[in-house]
C-alpha positions as CSV (number, residue, x, y, z in Angstrom):
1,X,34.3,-43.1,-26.5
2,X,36.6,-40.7,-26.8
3,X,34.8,-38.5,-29.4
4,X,31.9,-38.3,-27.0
5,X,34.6,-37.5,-23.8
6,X,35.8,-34.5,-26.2
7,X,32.0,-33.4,-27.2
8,X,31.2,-33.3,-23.1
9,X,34.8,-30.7,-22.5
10,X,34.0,-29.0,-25.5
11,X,30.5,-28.7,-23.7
12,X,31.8,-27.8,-20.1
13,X,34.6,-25.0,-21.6
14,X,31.3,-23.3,-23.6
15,X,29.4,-23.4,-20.3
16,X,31.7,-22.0,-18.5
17,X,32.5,-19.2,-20.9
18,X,29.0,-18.5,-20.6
19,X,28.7,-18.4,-16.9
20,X,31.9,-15.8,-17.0
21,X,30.2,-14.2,-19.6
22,X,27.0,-13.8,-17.7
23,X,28.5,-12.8,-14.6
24,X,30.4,-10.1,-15.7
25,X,27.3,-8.6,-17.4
26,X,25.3,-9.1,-13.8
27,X,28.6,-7.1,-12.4
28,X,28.2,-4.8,-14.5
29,X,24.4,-3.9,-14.7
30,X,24.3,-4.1,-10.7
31,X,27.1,-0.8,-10.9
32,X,25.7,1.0,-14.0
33,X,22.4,0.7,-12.4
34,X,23.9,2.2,-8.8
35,X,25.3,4.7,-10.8
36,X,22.6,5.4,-12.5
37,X,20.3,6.2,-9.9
38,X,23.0,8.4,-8.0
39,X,22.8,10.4,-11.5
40,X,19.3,10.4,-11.4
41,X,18.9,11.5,-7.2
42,X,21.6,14.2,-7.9
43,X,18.7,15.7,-10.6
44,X,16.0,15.7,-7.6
45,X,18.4,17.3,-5.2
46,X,19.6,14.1,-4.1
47,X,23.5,14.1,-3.8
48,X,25.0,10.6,-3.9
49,X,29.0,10.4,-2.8
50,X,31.1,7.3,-2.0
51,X,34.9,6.5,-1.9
52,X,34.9,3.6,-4.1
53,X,32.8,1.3,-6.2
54,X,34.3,-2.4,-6.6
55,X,32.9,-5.4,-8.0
56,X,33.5,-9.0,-6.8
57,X,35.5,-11.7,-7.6
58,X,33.7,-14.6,-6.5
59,X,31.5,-17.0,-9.6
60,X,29.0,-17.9,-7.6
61,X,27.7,-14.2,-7.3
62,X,27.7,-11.0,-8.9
63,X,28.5,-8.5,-5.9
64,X,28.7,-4.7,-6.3
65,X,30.3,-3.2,-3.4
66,X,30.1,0.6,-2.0
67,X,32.1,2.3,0.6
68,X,32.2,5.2,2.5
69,X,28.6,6.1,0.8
70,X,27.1,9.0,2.1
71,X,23.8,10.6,1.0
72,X,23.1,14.8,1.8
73,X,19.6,15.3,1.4
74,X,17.8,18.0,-0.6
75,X,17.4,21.5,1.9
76,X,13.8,21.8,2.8
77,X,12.1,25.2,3.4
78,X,13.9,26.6,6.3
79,X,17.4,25.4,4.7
80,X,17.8,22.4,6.2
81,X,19.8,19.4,5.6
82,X,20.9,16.3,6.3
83,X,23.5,13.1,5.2
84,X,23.1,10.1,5.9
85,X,26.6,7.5,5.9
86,X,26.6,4.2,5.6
87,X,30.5,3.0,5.7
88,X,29.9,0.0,3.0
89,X,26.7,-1.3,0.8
90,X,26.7,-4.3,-1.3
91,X,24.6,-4.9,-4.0
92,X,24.5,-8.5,-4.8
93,X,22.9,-11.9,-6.7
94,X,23.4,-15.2,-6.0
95,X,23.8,-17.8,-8.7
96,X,21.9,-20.1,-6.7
97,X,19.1,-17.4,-6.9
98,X,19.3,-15.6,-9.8
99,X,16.2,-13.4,-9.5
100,X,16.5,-12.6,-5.9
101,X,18.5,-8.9,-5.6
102,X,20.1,-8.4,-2.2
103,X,20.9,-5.2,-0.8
104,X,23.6,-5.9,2.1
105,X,23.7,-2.6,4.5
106,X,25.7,-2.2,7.0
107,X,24.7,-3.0,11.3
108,X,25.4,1.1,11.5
109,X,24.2,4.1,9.9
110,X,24.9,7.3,10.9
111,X,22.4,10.4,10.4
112,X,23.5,14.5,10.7
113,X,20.4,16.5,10.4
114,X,22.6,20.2,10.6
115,X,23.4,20.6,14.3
116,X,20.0,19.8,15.2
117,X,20.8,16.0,15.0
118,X,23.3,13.7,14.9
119,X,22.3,9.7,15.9
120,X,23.3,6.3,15.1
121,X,21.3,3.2,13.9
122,X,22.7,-0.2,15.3
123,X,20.9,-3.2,14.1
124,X,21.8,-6.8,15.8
125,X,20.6,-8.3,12.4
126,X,19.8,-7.0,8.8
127,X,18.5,-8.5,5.6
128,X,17.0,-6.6,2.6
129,X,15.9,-8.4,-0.7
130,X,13.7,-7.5,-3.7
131,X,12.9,-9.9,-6.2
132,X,13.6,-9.2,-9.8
133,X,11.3,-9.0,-13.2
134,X,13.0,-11.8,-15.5
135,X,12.0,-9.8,-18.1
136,X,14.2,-6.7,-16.8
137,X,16.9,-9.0,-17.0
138,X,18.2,-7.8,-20.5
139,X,15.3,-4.9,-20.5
140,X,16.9,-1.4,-18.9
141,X,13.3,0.3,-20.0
142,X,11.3,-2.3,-17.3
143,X,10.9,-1.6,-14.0
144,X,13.6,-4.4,-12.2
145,X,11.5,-4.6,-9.1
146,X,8.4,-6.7,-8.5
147,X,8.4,-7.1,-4.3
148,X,10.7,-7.0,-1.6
149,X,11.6,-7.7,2.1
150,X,12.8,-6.0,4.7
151,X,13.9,-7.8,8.3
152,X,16.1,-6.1,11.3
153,X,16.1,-6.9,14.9
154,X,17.8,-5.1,17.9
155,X,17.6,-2.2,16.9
156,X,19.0,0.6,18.7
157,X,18.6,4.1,18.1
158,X,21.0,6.7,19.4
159,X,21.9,10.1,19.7
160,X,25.2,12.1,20.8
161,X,27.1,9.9,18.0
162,X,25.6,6.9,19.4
163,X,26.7,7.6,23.4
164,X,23.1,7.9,24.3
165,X,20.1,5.3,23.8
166,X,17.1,6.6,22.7
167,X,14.5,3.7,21.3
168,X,15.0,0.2,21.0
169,X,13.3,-2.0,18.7
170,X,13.0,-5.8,19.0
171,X,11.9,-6.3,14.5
172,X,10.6,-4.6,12.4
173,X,9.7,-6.7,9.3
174,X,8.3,-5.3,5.8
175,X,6.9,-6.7,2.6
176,X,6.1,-5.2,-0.6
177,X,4.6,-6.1,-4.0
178,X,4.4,-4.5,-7.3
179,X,1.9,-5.5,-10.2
180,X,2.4,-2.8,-12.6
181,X,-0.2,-4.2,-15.2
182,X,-2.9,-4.4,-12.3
183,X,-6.4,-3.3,-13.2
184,X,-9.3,-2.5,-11.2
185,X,-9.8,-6.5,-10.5
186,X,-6.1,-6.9,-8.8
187,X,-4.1,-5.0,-6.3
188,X,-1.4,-3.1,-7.9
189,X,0.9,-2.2,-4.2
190,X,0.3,-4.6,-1.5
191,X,2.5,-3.8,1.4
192,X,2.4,-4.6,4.8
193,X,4.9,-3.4,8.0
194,X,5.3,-4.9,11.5
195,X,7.3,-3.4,14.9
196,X,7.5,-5.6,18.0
197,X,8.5,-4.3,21.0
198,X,9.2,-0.2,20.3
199,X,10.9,1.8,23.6
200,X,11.9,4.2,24.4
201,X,15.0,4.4,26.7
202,X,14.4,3.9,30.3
203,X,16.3,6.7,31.2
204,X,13.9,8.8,29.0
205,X,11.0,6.8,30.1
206,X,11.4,8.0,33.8
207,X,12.2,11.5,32.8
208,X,9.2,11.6,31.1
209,X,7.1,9.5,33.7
210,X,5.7,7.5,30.4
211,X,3.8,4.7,31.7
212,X,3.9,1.1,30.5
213,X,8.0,1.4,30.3
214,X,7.5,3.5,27.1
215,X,7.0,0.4,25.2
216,X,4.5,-0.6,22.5
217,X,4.3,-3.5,22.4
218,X,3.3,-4.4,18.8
219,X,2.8,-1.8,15.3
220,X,1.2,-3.7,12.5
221,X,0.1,-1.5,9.3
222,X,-1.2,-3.1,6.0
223,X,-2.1,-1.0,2.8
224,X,-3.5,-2.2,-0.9
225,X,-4.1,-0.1,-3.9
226,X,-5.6,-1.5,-6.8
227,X,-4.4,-0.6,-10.3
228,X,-4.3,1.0,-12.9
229,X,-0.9,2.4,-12.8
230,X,0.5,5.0,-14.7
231,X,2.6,4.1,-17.8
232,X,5.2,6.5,-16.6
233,X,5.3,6.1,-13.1
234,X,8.6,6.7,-12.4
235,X,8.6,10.2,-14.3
236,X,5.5,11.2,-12.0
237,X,8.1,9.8,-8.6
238,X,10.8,12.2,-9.8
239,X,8.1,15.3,-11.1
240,X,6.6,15.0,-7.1
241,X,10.2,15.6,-5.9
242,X,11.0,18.1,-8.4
243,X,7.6,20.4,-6.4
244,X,8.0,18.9,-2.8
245,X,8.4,22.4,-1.6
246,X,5.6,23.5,-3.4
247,X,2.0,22.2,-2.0
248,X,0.0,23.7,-4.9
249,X,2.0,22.3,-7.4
250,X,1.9,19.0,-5.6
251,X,-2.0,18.7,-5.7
252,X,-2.1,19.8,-9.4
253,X,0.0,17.2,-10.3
254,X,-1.2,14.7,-8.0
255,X,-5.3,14.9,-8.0
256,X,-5.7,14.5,-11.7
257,X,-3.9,11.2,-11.5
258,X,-6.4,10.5,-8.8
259,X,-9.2,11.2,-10.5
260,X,-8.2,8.8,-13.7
261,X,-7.5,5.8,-11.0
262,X,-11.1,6.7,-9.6
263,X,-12.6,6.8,-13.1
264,X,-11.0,3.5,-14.1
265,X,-12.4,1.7,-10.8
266,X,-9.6,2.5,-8.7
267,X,-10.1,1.0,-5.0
268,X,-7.8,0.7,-1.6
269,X,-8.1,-0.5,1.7
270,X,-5.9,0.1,4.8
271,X,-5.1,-1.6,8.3
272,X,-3.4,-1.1,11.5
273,X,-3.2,-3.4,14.4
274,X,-1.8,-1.7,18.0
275,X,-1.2,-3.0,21.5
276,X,0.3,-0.5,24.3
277,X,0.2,-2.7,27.4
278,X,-3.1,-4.0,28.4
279,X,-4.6,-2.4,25.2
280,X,-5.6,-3.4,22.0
281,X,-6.9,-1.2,19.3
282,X,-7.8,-2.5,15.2
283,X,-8.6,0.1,12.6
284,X,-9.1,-0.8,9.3
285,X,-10.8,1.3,6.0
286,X,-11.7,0.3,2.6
287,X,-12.6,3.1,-0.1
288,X,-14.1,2.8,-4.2
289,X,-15.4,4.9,-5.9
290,X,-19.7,5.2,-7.5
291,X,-20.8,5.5,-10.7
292,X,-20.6,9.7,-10.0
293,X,-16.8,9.0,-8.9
294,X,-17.7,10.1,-5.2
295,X,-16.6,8.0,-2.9
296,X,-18.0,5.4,-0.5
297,X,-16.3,3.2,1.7
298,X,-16.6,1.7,5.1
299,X,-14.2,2.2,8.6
300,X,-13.8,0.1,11.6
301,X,-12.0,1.0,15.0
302,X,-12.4,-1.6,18.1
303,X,-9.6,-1.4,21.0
304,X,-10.2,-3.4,24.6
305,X,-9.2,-2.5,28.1
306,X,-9.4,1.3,27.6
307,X,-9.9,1.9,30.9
308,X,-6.6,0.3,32.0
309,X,-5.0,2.7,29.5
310,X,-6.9,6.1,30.2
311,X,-5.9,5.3,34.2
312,X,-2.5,4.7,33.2
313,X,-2.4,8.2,31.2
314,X,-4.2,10.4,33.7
315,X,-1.8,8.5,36.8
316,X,0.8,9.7,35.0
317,X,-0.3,13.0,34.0
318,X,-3.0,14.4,36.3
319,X,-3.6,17.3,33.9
320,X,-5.3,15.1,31.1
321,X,-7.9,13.8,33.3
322,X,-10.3,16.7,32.1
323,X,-9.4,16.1,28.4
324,X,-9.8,12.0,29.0
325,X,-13.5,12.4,30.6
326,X,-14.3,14.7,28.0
327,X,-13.5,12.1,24.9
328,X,-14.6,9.6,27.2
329,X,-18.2,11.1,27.1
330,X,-17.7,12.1,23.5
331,X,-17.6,8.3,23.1
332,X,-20.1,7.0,25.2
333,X,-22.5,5.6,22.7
334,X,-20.0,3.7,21.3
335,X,-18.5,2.1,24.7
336,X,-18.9,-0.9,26.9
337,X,-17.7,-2.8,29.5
338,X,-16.8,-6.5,30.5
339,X,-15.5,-9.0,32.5
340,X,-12.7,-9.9,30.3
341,X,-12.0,-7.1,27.5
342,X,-12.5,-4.1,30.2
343,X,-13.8,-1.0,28.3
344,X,-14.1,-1.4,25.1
345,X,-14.8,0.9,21.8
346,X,-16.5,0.1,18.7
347,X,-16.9,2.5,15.9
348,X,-18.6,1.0,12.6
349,X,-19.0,3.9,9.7
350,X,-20.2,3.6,5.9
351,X,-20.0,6.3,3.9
352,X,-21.2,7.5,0.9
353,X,-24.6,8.7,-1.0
354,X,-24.2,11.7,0.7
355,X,-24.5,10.4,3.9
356,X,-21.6,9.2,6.9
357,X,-23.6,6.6,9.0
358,X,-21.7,5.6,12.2
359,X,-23.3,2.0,13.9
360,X,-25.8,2.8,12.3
361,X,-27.0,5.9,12.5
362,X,-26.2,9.0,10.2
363,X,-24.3,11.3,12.1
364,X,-23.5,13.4,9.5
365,X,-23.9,14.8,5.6
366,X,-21.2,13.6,3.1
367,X,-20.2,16.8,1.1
368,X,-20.0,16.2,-2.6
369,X,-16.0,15.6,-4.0
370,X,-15.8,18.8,-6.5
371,X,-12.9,17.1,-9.0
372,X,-12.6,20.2,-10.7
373,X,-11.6,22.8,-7.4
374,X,-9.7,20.0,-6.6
375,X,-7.7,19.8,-9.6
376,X,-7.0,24.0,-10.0
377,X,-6.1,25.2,-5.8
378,X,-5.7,28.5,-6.1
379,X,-2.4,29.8,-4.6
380,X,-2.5,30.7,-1.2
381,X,-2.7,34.4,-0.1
382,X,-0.1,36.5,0.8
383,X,-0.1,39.4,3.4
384,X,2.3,42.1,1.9
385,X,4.6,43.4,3.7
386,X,4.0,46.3,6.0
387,X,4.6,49.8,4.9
388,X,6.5,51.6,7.7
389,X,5.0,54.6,8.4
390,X,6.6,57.9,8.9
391,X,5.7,61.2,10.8
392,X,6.2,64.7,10.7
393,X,10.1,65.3,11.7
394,X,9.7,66.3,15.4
């Protein structure tokens, strides 16, 4: 009896040794990855400040925690810039959930935008998590991330250092996924986003004489890509930031990577769901490529109750009334009316085989994708600068 009561401590001290052992290295891997990545933004123009970086003490998670973290973005063209502060981050994983990363921000964020801007993001409620690649665990080559969630309600954005309301949003919910060894077959980014109840303030909203209280209602956008993805995807991330400034550059690096997904049976489809008071409106599009690697596709947009909508518009500004009957006619084929859905729209187009058929009917010629122009843009032109011209001494 007693050797077996010494085996079972001998047993607890070596798993608890362990545990220490394997939370310390968590600590750890959460702050050299943090730092890591404020190395690697700093490359990209990104630069990456804080006061302090401190880990936790608690053995039931592995917490990394920022303060006083502030973010200056890279200039753009005209020079500007911006920061963004957060006054703490934590970066943390539960022992209870071991493959569940949490990223803990703050219920304010400031942004500085030059003088231009300078607002405040309140939240009433945050919570961001991504889920981890088990094989990343002990991996620093692998990719850590395979999906995450995002989830924030009363949201209140403000300008003036946060004196003056400008939007409010009830949620906004996101979710991600990430299947890096997706082929043609299997979606490689799956990701889907969702706002209820977006307004603007009501101060602005009178100002403005925007109709339904400035509010939309609901903002629902979904988006899959199939794979393959590129071995060195993360290279191709940071080479895109590297040219941002540069839309030449940009397409010669981007297109050819389009046209090896299109060649390898690359395919994608998009949604969005929208209601603005009484209205409705769904679009959704899918896109693949032929044998010929031109593509075809189809595209759907339906919305109800238009007419409530385009009377709410031209009530509020009389001056669009001319611009609303003339998409209204524009339209006209593809309109009707009922007792319950009001006016409605709906647009039905396939495309492809040279042709762009709408309900249909081809309304138009589908002009052949030319890979190769695509791939080599040619600089755009330059007007030198003028000469000044000078006369005869009077």
């Amino acid at each position: 009896m007693r050797g077996i009561l010494k085996f079972l401590l001998s047993l607890l001290v070596l798993l608890v040794f362990a545990w220490v052992g394997l939370w310390w290295y968590a600590q750890g891997r959460i702050a050299s990855g943090f730092q890591a990545w404020a190395e690697t933004q700093a490359t990209n123009g990104l630069k990456i400040s804080y006061s302090s970086l401190q880990s936790g003490t608690s053995p039931i998670q592995a917490l990394v925690t920022i303060t006083n973290l502030v973010i200056t973005l890279p200039p753009t063209g005209d020079g500007q810039s911006g920061t963004v502060t957060l006054p703490t981050l934590g970066l943390r994983i539960n022992a209870a959930n071991p493959t569940v990363f949490y990223t803990d921000l703050p219920n304010k964020i400031a942004i500085a935008i030059d003088n231009d801007v300078d607002a405040v993001i309140n939240t009433g409620s945050i919570s961001v998590s991504e889920t981890l690649d088990s094989n990343a665990l002990f991996n620093k080559t692998i990719y850590p991330f395979r999906s995450g969630d995002l989830a924030a309600s009363n949201i209140d954005i403000l300008a003036s250092q946060g004196s003056l309301l400008v939007m409010h949003i009830d949620s906004l919910t996101g979710h991600s996924d990430l299947n890096l060894t997706a082929d043609a077959g299997s979606p490689a980014v799956v990701s889907t986003t969702t706002i209820d109840g977006m307004a603007l303030s009501p101060i602005l909203t009178r100002i403005a004489s925007i109709p339904f209280d400035g509010k939309i209602t609901h903002l629902g956008i979904g988006i899959s890509l199939s794979g393959p993805v590129p071995p060195n995807l993360m290279d191709i991330v940071n080479q895109l930031r590297a040219v941002q400034t540069d839309p030449v550059a940009e397409q010669k690096l981007m297109i050819p990577l389009v046209h090896k997904w299109a060649a390898a049976g690359g395919n994608g489809s998009m949604n969005l769901a929208l209601t603005v008071g009484p209205t409705a409106a769904a679009a959704d599009a899918a896109l693949k490529f032929d044998a010929n690697l031109q593509p075809t596709g189809t595209a759907n947009l339906t919305a109800i109750h238009l007419d409530a909508f385009t009377n709410a518009i031209t009530s509020a500004y009389p001056g669009t009334q001319a611009s609303v009957a003339a998409a209204q006619a524009l339209l006209s084929p593809y309109l009707t009316t009922s007792p319950t859905d009001g006016q409605s729209l709906a647009m039905h187009a396939i495309f492809g085989d040279g042709a762009v058929n709408l309900n249909g009917k081809k309304v138009s010629d589908l002009p052949k994708l030319d890979w190769t122009a695509l791939e080599n843009p040619s600089a755009p032109a330059t007007t030198p600068p003028a000469v000044p011209q000078t006369g005869p001494a009077q």
